[in-house]
N, C-alpha and C positions, 0 to 999 in steps of 0.2 A: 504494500500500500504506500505510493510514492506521497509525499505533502510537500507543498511549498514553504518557504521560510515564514513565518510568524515572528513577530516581537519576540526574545532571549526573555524568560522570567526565571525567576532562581528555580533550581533543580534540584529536585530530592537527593540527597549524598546517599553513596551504595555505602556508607557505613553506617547510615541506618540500621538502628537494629529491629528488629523483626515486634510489633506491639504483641505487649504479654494478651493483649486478649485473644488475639490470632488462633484459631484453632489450628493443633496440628495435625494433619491427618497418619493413623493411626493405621500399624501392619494388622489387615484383617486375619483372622483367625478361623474364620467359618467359608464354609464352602460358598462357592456363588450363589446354590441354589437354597441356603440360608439365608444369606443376605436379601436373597429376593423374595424372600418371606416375610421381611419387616413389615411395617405399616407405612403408608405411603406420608411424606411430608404436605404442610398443609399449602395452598398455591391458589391463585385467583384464579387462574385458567381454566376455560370451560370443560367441562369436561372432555365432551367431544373433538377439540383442539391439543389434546394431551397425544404425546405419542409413544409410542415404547420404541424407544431408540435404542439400537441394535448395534450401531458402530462402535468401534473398538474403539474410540473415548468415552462413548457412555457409558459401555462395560467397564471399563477402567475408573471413572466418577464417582460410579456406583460403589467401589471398593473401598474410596478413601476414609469413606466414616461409616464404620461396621458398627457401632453402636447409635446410631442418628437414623431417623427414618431415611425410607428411598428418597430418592433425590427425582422431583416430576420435571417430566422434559415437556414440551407444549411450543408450539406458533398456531398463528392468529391465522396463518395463510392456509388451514386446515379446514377454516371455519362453516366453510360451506359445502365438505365432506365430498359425497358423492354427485354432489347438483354444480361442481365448480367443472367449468367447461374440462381440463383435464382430465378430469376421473372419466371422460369417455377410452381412455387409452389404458386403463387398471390393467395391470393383471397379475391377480393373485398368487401367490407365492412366489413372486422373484423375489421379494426380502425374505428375510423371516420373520416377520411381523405385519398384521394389515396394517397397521397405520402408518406399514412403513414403504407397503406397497401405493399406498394411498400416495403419500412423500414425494416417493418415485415420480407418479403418472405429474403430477403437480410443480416436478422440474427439481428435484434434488438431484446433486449436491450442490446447488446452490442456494436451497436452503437454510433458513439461517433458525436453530432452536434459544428458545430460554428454557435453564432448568433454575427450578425453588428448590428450597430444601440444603443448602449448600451452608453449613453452621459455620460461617467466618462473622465478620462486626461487620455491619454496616457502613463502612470508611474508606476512603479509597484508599490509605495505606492498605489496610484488610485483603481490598481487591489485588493489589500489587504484589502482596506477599501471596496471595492465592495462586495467580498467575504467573508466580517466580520472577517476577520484572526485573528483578537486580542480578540473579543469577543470569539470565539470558544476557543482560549489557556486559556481566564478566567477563560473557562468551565473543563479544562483539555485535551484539544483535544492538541496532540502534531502534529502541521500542518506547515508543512517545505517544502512543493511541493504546487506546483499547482492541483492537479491530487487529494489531498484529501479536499484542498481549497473550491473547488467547486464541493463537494458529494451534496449537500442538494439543488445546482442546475441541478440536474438530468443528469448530464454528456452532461454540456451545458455549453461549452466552450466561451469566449470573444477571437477575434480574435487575441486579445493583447495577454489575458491570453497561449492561443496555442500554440503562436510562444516563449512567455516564456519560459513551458515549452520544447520547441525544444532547445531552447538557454540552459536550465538550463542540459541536457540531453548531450547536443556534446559545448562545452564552447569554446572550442579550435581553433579557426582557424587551417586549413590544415597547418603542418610543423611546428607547434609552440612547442621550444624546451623547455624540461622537465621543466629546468631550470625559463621558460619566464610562466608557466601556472598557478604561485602563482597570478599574474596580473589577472586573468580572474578570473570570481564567479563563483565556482561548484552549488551551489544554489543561486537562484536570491533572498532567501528570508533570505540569512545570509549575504547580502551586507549592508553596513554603510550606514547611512542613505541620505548621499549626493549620493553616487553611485548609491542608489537606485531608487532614483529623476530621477537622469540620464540615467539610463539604456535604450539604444536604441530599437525601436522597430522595427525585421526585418522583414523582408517582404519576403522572400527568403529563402529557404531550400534547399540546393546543394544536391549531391549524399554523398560529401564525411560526410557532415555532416547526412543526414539521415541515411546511415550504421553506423555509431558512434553513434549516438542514439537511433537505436535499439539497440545494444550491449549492450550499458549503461543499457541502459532498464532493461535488465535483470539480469544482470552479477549485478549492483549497488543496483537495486530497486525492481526487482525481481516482474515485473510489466510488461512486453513485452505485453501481452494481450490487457491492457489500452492500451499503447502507442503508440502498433501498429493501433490502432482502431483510433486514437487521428491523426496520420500521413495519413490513409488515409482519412481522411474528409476532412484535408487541400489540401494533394498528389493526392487521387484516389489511387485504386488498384494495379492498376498495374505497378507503381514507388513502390510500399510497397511492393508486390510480390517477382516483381523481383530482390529488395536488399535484403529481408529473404534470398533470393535463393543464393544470390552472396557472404552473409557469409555464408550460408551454404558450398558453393562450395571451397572458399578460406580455410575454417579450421573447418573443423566438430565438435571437441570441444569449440567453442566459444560461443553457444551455443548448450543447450541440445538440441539434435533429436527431442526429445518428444514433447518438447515444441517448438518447434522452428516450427516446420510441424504440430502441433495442429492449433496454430496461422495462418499458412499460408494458412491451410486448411478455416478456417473462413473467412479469407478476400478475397479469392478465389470466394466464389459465389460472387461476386461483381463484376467479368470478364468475357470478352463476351466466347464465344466455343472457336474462335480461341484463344483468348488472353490463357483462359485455356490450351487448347492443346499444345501452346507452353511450359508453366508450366510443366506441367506433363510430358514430354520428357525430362524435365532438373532433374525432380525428380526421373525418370525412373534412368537416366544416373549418380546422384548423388548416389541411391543404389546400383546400377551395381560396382562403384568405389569403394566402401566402405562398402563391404562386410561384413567386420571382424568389423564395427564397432560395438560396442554398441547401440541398438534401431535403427539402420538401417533401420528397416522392418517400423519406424516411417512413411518414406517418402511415402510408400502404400498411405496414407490418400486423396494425390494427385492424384497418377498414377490409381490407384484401391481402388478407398474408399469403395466399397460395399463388396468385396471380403476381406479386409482387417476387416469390420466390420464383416462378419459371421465370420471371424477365432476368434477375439478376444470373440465374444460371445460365441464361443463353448469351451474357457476359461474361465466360468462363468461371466465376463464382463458384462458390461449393454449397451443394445444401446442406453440407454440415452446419453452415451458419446458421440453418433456420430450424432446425430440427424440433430445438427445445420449445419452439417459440409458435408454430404452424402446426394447427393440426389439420390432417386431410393430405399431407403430401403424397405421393407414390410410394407405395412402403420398398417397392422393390430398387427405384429409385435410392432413396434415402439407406437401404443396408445398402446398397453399394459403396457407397459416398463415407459411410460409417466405417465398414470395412477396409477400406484402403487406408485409411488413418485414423485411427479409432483414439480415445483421450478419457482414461480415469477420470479427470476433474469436472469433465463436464458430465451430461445423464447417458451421453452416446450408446452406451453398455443396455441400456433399456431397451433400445428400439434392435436391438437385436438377439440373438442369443451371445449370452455372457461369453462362454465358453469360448466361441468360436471369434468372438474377438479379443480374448485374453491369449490365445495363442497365436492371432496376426501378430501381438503387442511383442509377444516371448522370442519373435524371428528376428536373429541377427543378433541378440544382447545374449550376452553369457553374466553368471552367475551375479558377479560384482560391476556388472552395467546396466542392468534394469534401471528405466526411466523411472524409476515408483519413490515418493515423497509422500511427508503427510497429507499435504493433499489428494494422493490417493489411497492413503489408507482409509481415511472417510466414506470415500465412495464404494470403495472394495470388501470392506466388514461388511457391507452392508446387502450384498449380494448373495443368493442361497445358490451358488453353481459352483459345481466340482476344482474348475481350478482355482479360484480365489483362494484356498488350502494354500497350493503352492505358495503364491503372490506373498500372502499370510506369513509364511516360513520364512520366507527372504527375508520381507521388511523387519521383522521380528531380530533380525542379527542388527538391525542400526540400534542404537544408542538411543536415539531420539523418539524411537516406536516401541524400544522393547517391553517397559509394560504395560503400553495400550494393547500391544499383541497377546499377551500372555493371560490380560485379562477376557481380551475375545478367546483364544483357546479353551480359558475355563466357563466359561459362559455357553459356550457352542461342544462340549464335548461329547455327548452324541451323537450330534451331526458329524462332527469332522472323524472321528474316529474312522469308519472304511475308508475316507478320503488318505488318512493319515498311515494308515495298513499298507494300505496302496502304493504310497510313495515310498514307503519304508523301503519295500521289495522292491523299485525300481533301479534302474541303469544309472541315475545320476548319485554317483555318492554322496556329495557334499549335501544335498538334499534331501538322500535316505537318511541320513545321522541324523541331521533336523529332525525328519518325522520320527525316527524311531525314540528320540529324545524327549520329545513332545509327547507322543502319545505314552511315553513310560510314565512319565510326569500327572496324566491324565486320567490311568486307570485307578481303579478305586483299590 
């Protein structure tokens, strides 16, 4: 997440010592399927917006505090279940969980969850030490946002952490003169160390601030994609919709077309027909206005996404680009397109069979060259197909994965078990050792 320079405000010193309120998280004791015995922590989120999040960070989350209830994962972009235009493309069992197959159809992983139940203070030191902030600057990570704080928890936001970054996004209260806006933190993570104590936790997202923080988004951090994904979990769609739509409509340059209708296209399958069809008239009526603009023909993505996608393809374009975003394309079209270059980080893996594109991915990379990161560890836990196992194993020897992966094995071992038999007795050694290790580790 790139950002541009900001005013220098004093910076937290990494000799900081950790607040004694800080919960530590605690080596669990009990198997997983004890832990998932608990009683669930308490959480505003609707019910039906809750998900059982399956990736090898939530399995891992779930572990930190073995005497603390479950920790509830939840987005807003859920809210409209099976009636949101995506859930025409469900299908059942490629996660291992419906709501996680729901996820899927709805454009995960770009998905962005909140989980409750996480027993740290309500402080943004709290959040920091939650998130290892100081330890990663050791390492050389320069991490000034919330938004790259918590990469390595799989785009699994603390309720606290969320509304930060909203705070950290729109600072200003509505009317607050140039002059008064030195008073307020552009970043909550370059505040003095007493402000930072104090920094209130809100609870509340207005209009005027969620338009100012998409802008920000983009114009500052050059990051709207996250953010916008980050505002509908807490929002729902359709308050994140129809504010893209209303800076749209107020000044076309404030943001780029491109992007700006990319994004809006995404968070789109997350509305029901109607909610959609009102959309698409205001995007009809925004390029009617604005003719002469620049990437105008952007707003198509909405009104006419599949007419918009042949034209750009017969521009040699790929439909990869439109995949997540267009429903109705040529399916046979679209696996081709997937299959020639296939991509963890984005849903690609959906519209096809997993399998068969984890092994295009596997051609050519030997053991210690696989393209795989945490970013696709997210996507790949989250997958119910035989090779994901493999994938699994690999990531599993980084440092940086090893126990989100360890907590997916113990979570999933069951399942993975034949997967892991399997490999054990295969041709590749350094592979078999993995499995045969794993699954020793795994039997009761």
């Amino acid at each position: 997440m790139a950002t541009k320079k900001t005013p220098k405000k004093t910076s937290l010193k990494s000799t900081k010592k950790p607040s004694k309120e800080v919960a530590t998280p605690e080596t669990p004791q009990r198997t997983v399927g004890e832990l998932r015995q608990r009683p669930f922590a308490v959480s505003p989120a609707p019910e039906h917006c809750r998900v059982d999040l399956c990736t090898a960070q939530a399995e891992w989350m779930r572990t930190l505090y073995p005497d603390s209830p479950q920790p509830v994962f939840s987005s807003l972009a859920l809210v409209n279940g099976r009636k949101s235009r995506g859930a025409q493309r469900l299908r059942p069992g490629f996660s291992f969980t419906p709501s996680m197959d729901l996820a899927w159809a709805l454009g995960f992983p770009s998905m962005v969850f909140i989980v409750d139940g996480v027993p740290v203070p309500d402080t943004v030191l709290a959040m920091m030490d939650f998130y290892q902030v100081e330890q990663k600057r050791a390492r050389g990570h320069e991490i000034n946002w919330w938004g790259t704080a918590q990469i390595e928890h799989g785009k699994i936001y603390t309720r606290r952490a969320a509304m930060a970054r909203s705070i950290e996004l729109s600072p200003y209260p509505e009317g607050t003169a140039e002059e008064q806006r030195e008073e307020f933190a552009a970043r909550l993570f370059d505040l003095d160390l007493q402000d930072a104590e104090d920094a209130s936790a809100e609870t509340e997202i207005n209009d005027y601030h969620l338009h100012q923080g998409l802008i920000r988004s983009e114009v500052d951090f050059d990051d709207l994609t996250e953010d916008a994904h980050l505002f509908t979990a807490l929002l729902g769609p359709q308050r994140v919709t129809a504010a893209l739509m209303d800076i749209a409509e107020r000044d076309p340059t404030t943001i780029r077309p491109s992007t700006l209708f990319y994004v809006l296209a995404q968070v789109a399958v997350s509305l029901t027909e109607g909610e959609f069809s009102e959309l698409a008239e205001r995007a009809r009526a925004w390029s009617n206005a604005n003719a002469s603009t620049k990437e105008v023909e952007e707003a198509r993505w909405i009104y006419d996404g599949l007419a918009w996608a042949e034209q750009r393809r017969k521009k040699k374009k790929e439909y990869g680009l439109f995949r997540t975003l267009i429903l109705g394309l040529p399916e046979d079209k679209v696996r081709a397109e997937i299959l020639r270059r296939p991509h963890p980080r984005w849903n690609d893996l959906f519209f096809v069979d997993p399998d068969e594109a984890l092994a295009v991915l596997a051609r050519g990379s030997d053991f210690d060259e696989r393209d795989i990161e945490l970013g696709h560890l997210r996507s790949l836990s989250s997958i119910a197909a035989a090779g994901v196992v493999t994938d699994m194993l690999k990531l599993g020897v980084s440092e940086q994965c090893r126990d989100q992966v360890k907590a997916w094995f113990e979570a999933r071992g069951e399942w993975t078990r034949p997967h892991l038999d399997r490999l054990a007795s295969g041709s590749d050694a350094r592979l078999s050792k993995l499995a045969l290790a794993t699954g020793k580790r795994l039997r009761p």
